[in-house]
N, CA, C, O and CB atoms as a CASP TS submission, in Angstrom:
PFRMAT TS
TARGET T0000
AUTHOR 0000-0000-0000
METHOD Language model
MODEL 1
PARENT N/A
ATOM      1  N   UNK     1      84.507 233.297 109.212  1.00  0.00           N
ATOM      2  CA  UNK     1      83.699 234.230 108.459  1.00  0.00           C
ATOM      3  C   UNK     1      84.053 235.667 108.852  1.00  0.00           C
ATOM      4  O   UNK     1      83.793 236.705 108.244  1.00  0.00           O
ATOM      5  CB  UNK     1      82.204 233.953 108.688  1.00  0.00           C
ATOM      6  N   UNK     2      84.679 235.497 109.961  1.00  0.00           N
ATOM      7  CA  UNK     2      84.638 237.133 110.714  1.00  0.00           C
ATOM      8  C   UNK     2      86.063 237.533 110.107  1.00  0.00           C
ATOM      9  O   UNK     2      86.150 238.760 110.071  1.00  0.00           O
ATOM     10  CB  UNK     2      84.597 237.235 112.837  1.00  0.00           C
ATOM     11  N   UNK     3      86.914 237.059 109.744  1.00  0.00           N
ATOM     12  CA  UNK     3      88.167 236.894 108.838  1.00  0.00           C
ATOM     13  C   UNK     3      87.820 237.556 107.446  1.00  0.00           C
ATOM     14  O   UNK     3      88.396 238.578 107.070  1.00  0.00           O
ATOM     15  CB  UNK     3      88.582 235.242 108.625  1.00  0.00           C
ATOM     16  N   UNK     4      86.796 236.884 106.662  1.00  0.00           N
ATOM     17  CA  UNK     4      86.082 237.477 105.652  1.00  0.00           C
ATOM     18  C   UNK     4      85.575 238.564 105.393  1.00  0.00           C
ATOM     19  O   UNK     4      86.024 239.268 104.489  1.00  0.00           O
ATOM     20  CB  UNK     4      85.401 237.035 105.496  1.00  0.00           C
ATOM     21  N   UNK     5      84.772 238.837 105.968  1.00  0.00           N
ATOM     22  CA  UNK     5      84.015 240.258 106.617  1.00  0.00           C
ATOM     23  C   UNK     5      84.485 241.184 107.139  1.00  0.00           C
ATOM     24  O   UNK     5      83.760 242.142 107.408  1.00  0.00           O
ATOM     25  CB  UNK     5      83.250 240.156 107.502  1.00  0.00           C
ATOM     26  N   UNK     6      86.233 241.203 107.536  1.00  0.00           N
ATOM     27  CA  UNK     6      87.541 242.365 107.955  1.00  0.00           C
ATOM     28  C   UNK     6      87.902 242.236 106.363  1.00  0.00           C
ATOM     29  O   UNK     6      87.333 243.121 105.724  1.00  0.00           O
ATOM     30  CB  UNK     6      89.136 241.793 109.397  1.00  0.00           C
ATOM     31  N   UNK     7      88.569 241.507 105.691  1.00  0.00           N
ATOM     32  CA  UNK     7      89.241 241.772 104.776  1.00  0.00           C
ATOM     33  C   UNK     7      88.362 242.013 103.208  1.00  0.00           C
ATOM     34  O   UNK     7      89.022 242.178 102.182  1.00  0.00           O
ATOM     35  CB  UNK     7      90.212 240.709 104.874  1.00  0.00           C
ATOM     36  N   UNK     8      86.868 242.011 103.175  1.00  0.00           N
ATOM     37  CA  UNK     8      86.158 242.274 102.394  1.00  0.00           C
ATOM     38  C   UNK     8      86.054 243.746 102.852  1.00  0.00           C
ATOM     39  O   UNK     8      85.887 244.580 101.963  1.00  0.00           O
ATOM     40  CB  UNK     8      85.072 241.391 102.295  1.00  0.00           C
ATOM     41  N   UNK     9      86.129 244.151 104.098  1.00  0.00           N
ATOM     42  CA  UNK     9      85.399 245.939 104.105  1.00  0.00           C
ATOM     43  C   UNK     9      86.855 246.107 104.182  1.00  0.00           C
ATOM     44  O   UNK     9      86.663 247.257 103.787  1.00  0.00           O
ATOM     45  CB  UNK     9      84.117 246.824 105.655  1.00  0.00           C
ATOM     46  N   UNK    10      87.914 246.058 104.295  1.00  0.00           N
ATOM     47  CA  UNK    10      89.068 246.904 104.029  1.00  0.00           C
ATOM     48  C   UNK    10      89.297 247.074 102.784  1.00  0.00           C
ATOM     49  O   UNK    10      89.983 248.018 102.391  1.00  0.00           O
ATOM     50  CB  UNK    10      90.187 246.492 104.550  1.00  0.00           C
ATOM     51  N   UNK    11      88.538 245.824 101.644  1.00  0.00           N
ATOM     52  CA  UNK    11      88.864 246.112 100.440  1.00  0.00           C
ATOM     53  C   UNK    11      87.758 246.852 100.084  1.00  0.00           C
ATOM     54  O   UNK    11      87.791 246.978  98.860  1.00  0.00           O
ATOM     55  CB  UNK    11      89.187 245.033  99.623  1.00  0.00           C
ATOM     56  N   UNK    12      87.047 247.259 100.428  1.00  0.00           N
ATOM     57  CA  UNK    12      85.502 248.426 100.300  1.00  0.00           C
ATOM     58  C   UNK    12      85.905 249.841 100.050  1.00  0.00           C
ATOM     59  O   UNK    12      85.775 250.662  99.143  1.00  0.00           O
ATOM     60  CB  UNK    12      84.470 248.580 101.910  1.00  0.00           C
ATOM     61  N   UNK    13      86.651 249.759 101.675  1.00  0.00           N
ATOM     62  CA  UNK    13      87.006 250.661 101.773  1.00  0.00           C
ATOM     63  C   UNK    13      88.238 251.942 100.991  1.00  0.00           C
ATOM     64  O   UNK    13      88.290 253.171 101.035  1.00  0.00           O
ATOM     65  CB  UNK    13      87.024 250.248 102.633  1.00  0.00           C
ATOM     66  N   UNK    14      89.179 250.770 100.252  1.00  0.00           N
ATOM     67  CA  UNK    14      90.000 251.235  99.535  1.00  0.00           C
ATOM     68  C   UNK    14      88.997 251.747  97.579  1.00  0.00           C
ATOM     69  O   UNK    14      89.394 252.659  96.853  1.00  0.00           O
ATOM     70  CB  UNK    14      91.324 249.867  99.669  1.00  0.00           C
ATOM     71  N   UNK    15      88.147 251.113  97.359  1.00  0.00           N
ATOM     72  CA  UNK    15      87.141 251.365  96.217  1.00  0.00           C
ATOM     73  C   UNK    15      86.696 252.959  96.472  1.00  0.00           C
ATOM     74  O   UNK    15      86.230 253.495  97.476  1.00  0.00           O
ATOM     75  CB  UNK    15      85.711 250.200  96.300  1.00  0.00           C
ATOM     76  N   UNK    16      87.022 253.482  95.186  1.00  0.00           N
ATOM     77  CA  UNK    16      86.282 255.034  95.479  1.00  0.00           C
ATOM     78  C   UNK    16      85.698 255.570  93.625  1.00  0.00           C
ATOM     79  O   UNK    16      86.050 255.125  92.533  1.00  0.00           O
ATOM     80  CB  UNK    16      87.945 256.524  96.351  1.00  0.00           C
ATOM     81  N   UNK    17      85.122 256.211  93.838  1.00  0.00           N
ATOM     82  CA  UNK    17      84.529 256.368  92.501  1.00  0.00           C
ATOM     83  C   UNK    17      85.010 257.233  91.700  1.00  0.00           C
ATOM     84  O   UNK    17      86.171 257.498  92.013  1.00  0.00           O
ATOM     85  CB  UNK    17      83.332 256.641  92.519  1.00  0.00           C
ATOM     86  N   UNK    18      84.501 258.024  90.444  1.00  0.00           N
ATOM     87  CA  UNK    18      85.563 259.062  89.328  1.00  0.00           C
ATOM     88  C   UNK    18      85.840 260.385  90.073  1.00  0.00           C
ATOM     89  O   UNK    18      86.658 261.171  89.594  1.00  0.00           O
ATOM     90  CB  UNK    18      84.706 259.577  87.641  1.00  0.00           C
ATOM     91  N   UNK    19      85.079 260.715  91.431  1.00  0.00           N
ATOM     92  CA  UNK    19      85.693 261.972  91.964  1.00  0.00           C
ATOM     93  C   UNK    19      86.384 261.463  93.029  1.00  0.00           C
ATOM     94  O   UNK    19      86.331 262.286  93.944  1.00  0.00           O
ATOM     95  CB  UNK    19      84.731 263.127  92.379  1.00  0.00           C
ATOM     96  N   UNK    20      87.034 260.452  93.351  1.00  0.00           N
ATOM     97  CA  UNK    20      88.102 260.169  94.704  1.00  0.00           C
ATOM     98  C   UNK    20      87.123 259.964  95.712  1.00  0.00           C
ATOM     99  O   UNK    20      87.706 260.107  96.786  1.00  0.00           O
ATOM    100  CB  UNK    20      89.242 261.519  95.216  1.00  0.00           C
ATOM    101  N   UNK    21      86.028 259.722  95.885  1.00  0.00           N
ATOM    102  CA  UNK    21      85.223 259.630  96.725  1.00  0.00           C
ATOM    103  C   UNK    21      84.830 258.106  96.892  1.00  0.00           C
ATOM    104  O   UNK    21      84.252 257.371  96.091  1.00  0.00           O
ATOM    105  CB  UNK    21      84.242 260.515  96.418  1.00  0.00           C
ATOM    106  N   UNK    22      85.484 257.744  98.628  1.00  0.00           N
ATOM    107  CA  UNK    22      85.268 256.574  99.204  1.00  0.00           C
ATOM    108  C   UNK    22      83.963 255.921  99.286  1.00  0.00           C
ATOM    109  O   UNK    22      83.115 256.636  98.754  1.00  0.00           O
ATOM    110  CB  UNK    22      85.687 256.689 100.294  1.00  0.00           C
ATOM    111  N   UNK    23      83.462 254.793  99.768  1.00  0.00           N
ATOM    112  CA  UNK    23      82.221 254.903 100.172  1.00  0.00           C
ATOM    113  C   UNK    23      82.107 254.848 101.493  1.00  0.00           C
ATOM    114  O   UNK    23      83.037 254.565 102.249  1.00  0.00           O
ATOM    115  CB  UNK    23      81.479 254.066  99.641  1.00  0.00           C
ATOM    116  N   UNK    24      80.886 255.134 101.855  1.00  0.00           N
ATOM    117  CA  UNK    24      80.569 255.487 103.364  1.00  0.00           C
ATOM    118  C   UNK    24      80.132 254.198 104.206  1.00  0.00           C
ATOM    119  O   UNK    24      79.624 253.190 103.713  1.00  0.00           O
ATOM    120  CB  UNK    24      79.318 256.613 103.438  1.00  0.00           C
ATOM    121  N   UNK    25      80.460 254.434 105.765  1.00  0.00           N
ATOM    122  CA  UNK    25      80.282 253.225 106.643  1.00  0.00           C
ATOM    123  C   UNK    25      78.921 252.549 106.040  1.00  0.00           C
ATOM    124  O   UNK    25      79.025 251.421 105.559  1.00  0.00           O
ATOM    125  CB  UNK    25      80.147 253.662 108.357  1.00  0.00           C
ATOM    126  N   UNK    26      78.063 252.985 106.046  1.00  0.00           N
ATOM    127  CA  UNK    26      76.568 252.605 105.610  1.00  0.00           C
ATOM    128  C   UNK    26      76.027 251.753 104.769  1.00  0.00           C
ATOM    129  O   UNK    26      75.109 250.933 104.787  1.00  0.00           O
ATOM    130  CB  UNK    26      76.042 253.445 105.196  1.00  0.00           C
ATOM    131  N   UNK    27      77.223 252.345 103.640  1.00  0.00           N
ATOM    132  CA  UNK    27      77.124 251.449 102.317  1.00  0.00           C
ATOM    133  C   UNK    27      78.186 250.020 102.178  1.00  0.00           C
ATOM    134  O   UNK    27      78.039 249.011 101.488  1.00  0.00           O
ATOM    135  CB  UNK    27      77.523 252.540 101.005  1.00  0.00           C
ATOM    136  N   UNK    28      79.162 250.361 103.021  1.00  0.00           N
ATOM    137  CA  UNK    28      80.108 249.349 103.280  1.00  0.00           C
ATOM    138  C   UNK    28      79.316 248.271 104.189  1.00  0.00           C
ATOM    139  O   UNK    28      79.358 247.151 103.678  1.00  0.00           O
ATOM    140  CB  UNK    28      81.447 249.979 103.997  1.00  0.00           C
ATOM    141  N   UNK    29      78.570 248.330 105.467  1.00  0.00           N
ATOM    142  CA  UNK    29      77.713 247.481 106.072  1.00  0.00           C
ATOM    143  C   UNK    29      76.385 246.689 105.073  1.00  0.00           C
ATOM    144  O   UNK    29      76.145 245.481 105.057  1.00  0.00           O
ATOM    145  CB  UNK    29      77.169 248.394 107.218  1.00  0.00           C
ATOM    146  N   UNK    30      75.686 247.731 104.320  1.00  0.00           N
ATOM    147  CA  UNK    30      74.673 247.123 103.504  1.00  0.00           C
ATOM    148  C   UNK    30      75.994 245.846 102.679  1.00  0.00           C
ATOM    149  O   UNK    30      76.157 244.666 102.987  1.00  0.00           O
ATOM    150  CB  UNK    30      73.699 248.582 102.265  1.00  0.00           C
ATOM    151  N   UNK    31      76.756 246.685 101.574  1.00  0.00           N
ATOM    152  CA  UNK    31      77.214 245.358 101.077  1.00  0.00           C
ATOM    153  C   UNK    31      77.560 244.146 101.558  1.00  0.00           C
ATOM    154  O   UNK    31      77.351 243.065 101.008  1.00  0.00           O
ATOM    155  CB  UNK    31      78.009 245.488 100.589  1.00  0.00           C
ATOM    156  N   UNK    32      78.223 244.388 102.845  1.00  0.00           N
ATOM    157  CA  UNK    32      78.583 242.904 102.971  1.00  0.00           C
ATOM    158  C   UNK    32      77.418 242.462 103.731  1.00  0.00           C
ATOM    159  O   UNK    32      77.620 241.254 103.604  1.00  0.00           O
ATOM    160  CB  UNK    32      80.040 242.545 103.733  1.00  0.00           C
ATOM    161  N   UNK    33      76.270 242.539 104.478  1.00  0.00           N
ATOM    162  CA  UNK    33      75.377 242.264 104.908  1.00  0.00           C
ATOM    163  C   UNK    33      74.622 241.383 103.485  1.00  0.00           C
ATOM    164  O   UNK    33      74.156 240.255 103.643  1.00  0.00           O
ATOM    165  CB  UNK    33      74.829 243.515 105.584  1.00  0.00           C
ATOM    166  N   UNK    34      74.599 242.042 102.225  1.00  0.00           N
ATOM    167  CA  UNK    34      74.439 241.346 100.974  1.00  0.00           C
ATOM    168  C   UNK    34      75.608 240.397 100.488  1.00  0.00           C
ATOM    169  O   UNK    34      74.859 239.667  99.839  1.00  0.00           O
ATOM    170  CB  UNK    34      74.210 242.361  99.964  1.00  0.00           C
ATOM    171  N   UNK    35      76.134 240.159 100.405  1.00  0.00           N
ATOM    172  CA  UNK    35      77.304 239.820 100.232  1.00  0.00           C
ATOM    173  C   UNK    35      77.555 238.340 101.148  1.00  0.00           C
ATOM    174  O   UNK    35      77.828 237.377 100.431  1.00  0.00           O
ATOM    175  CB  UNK    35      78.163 241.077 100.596  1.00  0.00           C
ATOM    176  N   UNK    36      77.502 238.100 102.429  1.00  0.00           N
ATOM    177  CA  UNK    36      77.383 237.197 103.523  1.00  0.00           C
ATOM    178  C   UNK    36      75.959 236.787 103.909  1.00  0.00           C
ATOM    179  O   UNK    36      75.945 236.274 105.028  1.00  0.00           O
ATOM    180  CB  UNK    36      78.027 237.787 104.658  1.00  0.00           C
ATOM    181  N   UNK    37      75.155 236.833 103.516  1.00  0.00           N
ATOM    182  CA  UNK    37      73.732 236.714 103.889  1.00  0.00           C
ATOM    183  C   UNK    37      73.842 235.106 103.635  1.00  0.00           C
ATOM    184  O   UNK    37      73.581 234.530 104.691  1.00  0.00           O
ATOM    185  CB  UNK    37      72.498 237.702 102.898  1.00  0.00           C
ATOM    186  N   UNK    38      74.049 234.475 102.910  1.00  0.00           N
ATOM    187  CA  UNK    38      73.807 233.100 102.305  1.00  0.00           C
ATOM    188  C   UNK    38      74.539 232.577 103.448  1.00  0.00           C
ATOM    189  O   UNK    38      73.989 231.660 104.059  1.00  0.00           O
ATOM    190  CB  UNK    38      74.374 232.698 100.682  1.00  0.00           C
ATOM    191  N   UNK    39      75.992 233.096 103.970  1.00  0.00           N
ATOM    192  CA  UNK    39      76.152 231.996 104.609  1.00  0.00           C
ATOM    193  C   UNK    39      76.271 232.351 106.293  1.00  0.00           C
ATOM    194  O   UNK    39      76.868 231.760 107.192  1.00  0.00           O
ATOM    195  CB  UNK    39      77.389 231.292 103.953  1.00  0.00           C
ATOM    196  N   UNK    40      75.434 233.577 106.295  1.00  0.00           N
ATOM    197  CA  UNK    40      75.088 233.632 108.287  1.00  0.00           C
ATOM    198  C   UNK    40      73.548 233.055 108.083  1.00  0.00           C
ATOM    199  O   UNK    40      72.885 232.938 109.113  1.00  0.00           O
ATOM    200  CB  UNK    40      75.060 235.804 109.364  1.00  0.00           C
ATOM    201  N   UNK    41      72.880 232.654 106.716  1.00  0.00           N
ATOM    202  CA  UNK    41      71.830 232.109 107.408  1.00  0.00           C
ATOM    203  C   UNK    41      72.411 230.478 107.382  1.00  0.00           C
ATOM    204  O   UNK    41      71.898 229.719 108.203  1.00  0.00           O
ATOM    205  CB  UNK    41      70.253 232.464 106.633  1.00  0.00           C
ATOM    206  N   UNK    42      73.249 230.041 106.649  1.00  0.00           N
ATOM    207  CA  UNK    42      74.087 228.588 106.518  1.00  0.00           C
ATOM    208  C   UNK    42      74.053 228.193 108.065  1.00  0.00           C
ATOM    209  O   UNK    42      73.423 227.289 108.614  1.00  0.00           O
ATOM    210  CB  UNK    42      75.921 228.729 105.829  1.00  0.00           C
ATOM    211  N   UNK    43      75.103 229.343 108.711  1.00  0.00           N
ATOM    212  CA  UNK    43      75.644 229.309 109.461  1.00  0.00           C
ATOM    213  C   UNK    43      74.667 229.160 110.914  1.00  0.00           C
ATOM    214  O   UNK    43      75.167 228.642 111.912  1.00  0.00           O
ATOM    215  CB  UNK    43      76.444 230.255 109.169  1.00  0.00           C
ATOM    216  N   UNK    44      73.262 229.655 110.922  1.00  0.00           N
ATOM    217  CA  UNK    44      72.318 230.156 111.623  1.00  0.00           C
ATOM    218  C   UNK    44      71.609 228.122 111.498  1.00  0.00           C
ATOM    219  O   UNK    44      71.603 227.168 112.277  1.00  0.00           O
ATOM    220  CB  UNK    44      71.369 231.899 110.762  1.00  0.00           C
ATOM    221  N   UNK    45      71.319 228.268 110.630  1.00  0.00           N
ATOM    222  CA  UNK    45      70.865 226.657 110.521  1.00  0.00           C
ATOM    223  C   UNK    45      71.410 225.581 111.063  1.00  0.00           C
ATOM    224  O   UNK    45      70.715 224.650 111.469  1.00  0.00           O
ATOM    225  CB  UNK    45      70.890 226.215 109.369  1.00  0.00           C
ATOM    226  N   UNK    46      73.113 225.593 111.150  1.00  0.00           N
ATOM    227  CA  UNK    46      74.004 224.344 111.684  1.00  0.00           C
ATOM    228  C   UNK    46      73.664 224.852 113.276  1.00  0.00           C
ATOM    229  O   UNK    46      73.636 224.000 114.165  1.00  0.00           O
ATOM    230  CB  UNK    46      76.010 224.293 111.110  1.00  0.00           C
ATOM    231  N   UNK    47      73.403 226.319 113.592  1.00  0.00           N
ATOM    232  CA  UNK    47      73.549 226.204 115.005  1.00  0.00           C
ATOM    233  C   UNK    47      71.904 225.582 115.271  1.00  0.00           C
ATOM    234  O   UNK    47      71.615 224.774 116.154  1.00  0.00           O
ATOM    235  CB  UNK    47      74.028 227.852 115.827  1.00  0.00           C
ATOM    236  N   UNK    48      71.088 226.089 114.429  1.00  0.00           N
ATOM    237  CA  UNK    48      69.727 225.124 115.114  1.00  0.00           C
ATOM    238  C   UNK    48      69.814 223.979 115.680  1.00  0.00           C
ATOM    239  O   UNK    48      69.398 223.561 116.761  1.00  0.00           O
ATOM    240  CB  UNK    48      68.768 224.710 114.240  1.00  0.00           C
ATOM    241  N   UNK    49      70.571 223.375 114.595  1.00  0.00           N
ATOM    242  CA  UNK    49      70.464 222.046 114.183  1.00  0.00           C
ATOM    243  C   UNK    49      71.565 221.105 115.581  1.00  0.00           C
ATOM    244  O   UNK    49      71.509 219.892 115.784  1.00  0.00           O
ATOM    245  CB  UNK    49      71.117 221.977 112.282  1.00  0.00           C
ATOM    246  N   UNK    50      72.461 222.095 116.337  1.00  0.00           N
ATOM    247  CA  UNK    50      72.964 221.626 116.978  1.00  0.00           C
ATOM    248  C   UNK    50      72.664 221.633 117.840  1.00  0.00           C
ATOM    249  O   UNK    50      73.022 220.763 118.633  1.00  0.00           O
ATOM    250  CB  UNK    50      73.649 221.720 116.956  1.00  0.00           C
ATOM    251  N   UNK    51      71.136 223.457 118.461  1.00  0.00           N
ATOM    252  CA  UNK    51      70.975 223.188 120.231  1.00  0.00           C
ATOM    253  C   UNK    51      70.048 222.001 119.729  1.00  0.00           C
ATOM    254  O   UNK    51      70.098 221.067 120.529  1.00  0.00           O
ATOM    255  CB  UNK    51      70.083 224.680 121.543  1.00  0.00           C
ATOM    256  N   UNK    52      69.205 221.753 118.630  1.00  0.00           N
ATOM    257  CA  UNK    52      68.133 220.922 118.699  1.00  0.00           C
ATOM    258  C   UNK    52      68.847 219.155 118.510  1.00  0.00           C
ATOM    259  O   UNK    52      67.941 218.329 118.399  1.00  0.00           O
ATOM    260  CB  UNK    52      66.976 221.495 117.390  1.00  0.00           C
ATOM    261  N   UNK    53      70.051 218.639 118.473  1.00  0.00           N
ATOM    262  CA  UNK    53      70.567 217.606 118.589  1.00  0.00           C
ATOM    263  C   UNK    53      71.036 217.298 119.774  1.00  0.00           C
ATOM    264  O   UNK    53      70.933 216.160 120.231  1.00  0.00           O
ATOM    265  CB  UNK    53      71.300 217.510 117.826  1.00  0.00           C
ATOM    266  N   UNK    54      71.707 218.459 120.518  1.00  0.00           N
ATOM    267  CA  UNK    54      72.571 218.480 122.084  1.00  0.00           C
ATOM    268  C   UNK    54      71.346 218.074 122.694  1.00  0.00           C
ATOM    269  O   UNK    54      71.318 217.094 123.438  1.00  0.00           O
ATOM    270  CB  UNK    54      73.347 220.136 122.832  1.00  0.00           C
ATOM    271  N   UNK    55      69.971 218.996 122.345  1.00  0.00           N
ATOM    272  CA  UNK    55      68.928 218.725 123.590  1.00  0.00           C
ATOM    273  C   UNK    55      68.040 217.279 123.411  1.00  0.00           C
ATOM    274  O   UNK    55      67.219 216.885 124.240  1.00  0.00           O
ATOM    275  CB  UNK    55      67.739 220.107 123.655  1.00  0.00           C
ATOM    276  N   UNK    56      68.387 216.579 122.144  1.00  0.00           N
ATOM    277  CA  UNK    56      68.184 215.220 122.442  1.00  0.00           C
ATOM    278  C   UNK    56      68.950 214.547 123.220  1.00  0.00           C
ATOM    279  O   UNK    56      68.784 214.010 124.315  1.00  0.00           O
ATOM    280  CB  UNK    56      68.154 214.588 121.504  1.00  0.00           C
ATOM    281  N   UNK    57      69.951 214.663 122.391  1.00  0.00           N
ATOM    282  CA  UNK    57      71.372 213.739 123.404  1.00  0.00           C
ATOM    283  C   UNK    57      71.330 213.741 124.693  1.00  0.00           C
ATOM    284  O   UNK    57      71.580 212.711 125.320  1.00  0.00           O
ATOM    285  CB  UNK    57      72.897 214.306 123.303  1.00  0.00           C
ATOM    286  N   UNK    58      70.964 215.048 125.382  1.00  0.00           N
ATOM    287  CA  UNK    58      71.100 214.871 127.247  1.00  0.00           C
ATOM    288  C   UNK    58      69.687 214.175 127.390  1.00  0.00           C
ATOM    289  O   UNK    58      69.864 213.089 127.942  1.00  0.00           O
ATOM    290  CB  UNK    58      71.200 216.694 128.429  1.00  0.00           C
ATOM    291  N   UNK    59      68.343 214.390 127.102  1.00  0.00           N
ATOM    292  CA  UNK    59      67.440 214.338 126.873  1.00  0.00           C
ATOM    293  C   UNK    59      67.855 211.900 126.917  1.00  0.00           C
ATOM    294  O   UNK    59      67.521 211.077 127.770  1.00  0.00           O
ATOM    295  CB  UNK    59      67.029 215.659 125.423  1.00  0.00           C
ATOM    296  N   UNK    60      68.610 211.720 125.636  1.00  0.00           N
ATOM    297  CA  UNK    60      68.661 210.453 125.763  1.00  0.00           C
ATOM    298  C   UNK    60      69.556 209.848 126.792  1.00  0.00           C
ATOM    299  O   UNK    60      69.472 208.639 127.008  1.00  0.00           O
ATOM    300  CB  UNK    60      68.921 210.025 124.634  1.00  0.00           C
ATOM    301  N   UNK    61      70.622 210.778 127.609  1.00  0.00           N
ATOM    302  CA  UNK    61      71.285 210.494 128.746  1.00  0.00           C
ATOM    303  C   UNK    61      70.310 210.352 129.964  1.00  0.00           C
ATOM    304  O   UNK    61      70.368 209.449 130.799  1.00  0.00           O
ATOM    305  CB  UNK    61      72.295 211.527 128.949  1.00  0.00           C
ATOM    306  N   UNK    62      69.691 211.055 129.949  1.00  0.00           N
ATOM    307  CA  UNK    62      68.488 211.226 131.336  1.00  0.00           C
ATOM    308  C   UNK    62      67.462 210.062 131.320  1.00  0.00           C
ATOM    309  O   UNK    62      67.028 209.756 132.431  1.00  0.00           O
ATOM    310  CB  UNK    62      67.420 212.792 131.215  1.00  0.00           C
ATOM    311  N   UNK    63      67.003 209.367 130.270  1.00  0.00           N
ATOM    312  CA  UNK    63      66.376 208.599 129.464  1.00  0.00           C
ATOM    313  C   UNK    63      67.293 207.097 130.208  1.00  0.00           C
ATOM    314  O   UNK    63      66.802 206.358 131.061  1.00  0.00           O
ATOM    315  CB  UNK    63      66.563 209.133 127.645  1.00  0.00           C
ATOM    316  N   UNK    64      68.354 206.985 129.750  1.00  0.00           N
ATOM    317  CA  UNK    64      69.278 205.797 129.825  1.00  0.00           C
ATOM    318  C   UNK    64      69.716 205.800 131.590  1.00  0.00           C
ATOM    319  O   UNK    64      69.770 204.651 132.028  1.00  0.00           O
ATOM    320  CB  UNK    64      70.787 206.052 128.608  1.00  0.00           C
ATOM    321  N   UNK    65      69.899 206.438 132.201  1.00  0.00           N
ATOM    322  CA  UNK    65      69.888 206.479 133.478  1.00  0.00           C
ATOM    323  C   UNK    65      68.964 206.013 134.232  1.00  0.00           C
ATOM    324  O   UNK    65      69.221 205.271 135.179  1.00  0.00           O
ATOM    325  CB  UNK    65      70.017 207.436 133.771  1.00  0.00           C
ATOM    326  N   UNK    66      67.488 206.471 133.841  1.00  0.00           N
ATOM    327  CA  UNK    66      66.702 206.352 134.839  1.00  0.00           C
ATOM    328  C   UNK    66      66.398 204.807 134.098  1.00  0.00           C
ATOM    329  O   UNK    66      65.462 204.274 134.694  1.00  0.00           O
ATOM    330  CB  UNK    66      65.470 207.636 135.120  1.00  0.00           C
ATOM    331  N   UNK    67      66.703 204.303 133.443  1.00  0.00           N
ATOM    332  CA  UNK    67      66.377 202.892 132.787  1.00  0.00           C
ATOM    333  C   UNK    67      67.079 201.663 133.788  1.00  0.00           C
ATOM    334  O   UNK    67      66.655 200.665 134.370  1.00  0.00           O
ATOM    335  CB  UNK    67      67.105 202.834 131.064  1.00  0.00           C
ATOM    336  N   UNK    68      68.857 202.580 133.571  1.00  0.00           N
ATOM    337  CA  UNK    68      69.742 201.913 134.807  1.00  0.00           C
ATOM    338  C   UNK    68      68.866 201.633 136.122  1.00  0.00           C
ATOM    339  O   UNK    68      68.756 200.568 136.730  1.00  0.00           O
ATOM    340  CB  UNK    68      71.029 202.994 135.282  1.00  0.00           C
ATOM    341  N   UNK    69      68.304 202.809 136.386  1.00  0.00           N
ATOM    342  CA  UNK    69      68.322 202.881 137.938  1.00  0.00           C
ATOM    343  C   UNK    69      66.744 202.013 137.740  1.00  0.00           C
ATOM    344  O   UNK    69      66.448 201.922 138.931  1.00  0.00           O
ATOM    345  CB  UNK    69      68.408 204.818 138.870  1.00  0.00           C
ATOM    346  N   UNK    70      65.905 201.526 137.195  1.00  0.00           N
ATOM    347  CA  UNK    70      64.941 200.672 137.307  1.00  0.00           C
ATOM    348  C   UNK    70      65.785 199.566 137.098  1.00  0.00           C
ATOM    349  O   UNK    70      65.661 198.719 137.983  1.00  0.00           O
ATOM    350  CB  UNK    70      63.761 200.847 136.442  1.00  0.00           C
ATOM    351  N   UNK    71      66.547 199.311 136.280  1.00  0.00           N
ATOM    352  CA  UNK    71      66.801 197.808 136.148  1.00  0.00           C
ATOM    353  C   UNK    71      67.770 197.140 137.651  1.00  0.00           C
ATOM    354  O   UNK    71      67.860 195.973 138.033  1.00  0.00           O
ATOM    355  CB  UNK    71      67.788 197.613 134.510  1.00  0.00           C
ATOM    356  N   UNK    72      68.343 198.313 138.195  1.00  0.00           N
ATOM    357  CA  UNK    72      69.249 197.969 139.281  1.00  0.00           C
ATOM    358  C   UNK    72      68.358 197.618 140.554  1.00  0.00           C
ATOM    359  O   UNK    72      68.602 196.756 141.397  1.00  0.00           O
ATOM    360  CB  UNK    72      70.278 199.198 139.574  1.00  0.00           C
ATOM    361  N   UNK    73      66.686 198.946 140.471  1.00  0.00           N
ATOM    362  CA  UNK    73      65.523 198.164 141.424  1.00  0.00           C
ATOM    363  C   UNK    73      65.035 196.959 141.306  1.00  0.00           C
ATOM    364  O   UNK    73      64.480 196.216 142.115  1.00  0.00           O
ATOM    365  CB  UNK    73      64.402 198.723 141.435  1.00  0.00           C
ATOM    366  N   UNK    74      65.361 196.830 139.978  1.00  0.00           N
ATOM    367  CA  UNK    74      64.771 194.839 139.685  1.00  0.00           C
ATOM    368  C   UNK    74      65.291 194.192 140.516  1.00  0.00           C
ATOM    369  O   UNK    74      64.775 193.456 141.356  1.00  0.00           O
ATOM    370  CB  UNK    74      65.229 193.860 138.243  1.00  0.00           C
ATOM    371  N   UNK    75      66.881 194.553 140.231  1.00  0.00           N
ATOM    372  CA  UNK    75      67.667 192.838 140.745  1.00  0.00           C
ATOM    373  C   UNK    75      67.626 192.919 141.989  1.00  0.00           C
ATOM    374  O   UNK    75      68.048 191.994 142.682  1.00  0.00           O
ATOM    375  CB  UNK    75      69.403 192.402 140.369  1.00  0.00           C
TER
END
């Protein structure tokens, strides 16, 4: 995405209006901030979705261990 977001404001930056006039850092940040919004919140969601899966997974490692270590007090 960060690939995207260099080669979208370089092409911003080359856009200028009927008096030769560029647009400014300001307006170049608002657009692509509009522009990428859909997918840094995409992007914002897969990471939820991953601390909240990792912290099962160890969560079911810690789980399965201490199961070991009762069944090994059995025998």
């Amino acid at each position: 995405m960060d690939k995207k977001k260099a080669c979208r404001i370089i092409e911003l930056k080359t856009v200028v209006d009927d008096k030769w006039k560029g647009l400014t850092e300001k307006v170049i940040e608002w657009n692509i901030k509009q522009e990428f919004y859909d997918d840094e919140l995409k992007l914002a969601v897969k990471k939820a979705q991953y601390e909240l899966l990792y912290e099962r997974a160890t969560a079911i490692i810690d789980f399965i261990n201490v199961v070991k270590l009762s069944l090994k007090s059995d025998l």
